[in-house]
C-alpha positions as CSV (number, residue, x, y, z in Angstrom):
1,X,141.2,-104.2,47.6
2,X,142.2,-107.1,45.0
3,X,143.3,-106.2,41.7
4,X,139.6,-107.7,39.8
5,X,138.0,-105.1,41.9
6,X,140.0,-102.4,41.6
7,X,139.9,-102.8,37.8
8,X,136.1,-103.3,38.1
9,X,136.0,-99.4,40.6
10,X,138.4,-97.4,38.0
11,X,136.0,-98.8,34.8
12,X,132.7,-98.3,36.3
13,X,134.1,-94.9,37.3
14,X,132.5,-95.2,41.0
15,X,133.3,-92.7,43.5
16,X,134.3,-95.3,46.1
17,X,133.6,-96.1,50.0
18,X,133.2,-93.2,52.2
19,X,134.4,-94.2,55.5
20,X,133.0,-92.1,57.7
21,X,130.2,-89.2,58.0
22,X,133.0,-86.7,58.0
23,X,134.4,-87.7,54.5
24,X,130.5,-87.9,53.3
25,X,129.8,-84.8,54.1
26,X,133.2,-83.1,52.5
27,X,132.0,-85.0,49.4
28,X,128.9,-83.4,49.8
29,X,130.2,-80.0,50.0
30,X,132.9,-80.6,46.8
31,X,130.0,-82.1,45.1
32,X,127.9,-78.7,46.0
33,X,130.7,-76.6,44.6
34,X,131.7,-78.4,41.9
35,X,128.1,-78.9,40.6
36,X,127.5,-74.6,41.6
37,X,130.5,-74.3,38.7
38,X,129.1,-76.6,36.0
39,X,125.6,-74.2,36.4
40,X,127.6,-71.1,36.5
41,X,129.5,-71.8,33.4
42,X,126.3,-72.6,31.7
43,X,124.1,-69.9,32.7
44,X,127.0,-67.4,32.0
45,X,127.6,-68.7,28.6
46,X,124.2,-68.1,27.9
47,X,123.5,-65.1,28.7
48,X,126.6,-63.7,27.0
49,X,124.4,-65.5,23.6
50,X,121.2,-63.7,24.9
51,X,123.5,-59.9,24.8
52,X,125.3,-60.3,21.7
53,X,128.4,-61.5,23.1
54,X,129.0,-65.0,22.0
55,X,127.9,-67.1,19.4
56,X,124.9,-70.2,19.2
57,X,128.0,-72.8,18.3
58,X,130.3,-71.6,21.4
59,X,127.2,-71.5,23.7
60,X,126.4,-74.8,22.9
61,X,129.3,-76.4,23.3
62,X,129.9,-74.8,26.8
63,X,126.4,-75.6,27.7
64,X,127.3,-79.6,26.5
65,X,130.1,-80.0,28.5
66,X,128.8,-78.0,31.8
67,X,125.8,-80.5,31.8
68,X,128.7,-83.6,30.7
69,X,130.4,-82.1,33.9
70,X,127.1,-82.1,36.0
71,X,125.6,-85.7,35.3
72,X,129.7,-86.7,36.1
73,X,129.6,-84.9,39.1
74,X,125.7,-85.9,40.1
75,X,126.6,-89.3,39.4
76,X,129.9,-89.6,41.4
77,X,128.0,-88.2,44.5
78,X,125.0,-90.3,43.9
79,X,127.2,-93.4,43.8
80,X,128.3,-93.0,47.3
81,X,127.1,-95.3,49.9
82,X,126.0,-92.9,53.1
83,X,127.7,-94.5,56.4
84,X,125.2,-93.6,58.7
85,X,121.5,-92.1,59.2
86,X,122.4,-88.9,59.6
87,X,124.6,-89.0,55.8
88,X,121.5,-90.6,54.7
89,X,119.0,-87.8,55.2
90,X,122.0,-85.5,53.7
91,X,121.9,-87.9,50.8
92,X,118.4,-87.3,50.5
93,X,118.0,-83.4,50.8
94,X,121.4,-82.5,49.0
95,X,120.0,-85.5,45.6
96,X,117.0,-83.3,45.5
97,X,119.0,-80.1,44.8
98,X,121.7,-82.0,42.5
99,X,118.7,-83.5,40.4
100,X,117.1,-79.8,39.8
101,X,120.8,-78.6,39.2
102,X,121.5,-81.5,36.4
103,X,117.7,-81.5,34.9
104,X,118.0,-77.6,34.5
105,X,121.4,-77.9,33.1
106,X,120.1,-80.7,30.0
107,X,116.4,-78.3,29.7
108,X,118.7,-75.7,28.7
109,X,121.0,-77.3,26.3
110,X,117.1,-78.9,24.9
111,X,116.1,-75.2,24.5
112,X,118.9,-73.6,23.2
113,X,119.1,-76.5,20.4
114,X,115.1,-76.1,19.4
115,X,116.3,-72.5,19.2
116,X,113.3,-72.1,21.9
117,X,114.3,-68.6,23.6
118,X,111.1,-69.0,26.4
119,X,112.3,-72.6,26.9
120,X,116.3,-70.7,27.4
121,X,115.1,-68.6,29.5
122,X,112.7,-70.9,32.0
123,X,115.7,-72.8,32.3
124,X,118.1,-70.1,33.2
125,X,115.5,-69.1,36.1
126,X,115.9,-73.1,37.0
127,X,119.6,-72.8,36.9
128,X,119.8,-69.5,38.6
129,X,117.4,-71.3,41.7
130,X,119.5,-74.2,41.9
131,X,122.7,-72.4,42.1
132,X,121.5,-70.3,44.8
133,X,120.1,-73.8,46.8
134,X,123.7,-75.5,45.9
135,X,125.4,-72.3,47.4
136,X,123.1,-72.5,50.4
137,X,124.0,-75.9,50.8
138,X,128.0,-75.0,51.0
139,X,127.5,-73.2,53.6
140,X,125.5,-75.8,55.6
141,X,128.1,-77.9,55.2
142,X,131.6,-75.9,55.5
């Protein structure tokens, strides 16, 4: 790689090329786990707010950065080229998944802002399905 594009890779923050269908698919299953984390963190925050346990300020900070962390993490898989056919229809199923996870993630910090505890908790039932389909997905992929 020449220095211009290297310089050009680390600014635009891609993930870079994925050489093969193996390393796609063990960027598939980091981006499954990592993402699974980001939702975790959020629904947990939450529901310690919902039971007393933590204050609106903390939650919302948590909730912030867990869907900062997602749209990083959807992004840096998103940006990878597939290599084949076969990483292209895992690109396909597994963006479906990561776009419910991330959506959930900002309809939650939306909610929890408005104060809107029937928006909160529609999107924790979002969050709690994603996490189980981005769990699913690790072990399709592992």
């Amino acid at each position: 790689m020449v220095p211009g594009a290297l310089a050009v890779a680390l600014l635009t923050g891609c993930a870079g090329p994925t050489l093969d269908a193996g390393s796609y698919r063990q960027a598939a299953l980091h981006t499954t786990i990592d993402l699974a984390s980001a939702v975790a963190t959020a629904e947990l925050a939450t529901r310690l707010e919902l039971t007393g346990r933590s204050l609106a300020p903390v939650t919302s900070e948590v909730v912030s950065a867990a869907e900062d962390d997602g749209s990083s993490i959807a992004e840096s898989f998103t940006s990878r080229q597939p290599p084949d056919e076969d990483s292209r229809a895992l690109f396909s199923q597994l963006d479906d998944v990561v776009t419910a996870a991330t959506d959930a993630l900002t309809a939650l910090r939306m909610a929890l802002g408005l104060g809107n505890q029937a928006g909160v908790r529609q999107a924790l039932d979002e969050l709690q399905r994603a996490r189980a389909a981005l769990v699913g997905w690790q072990e399709r992929l592992q």
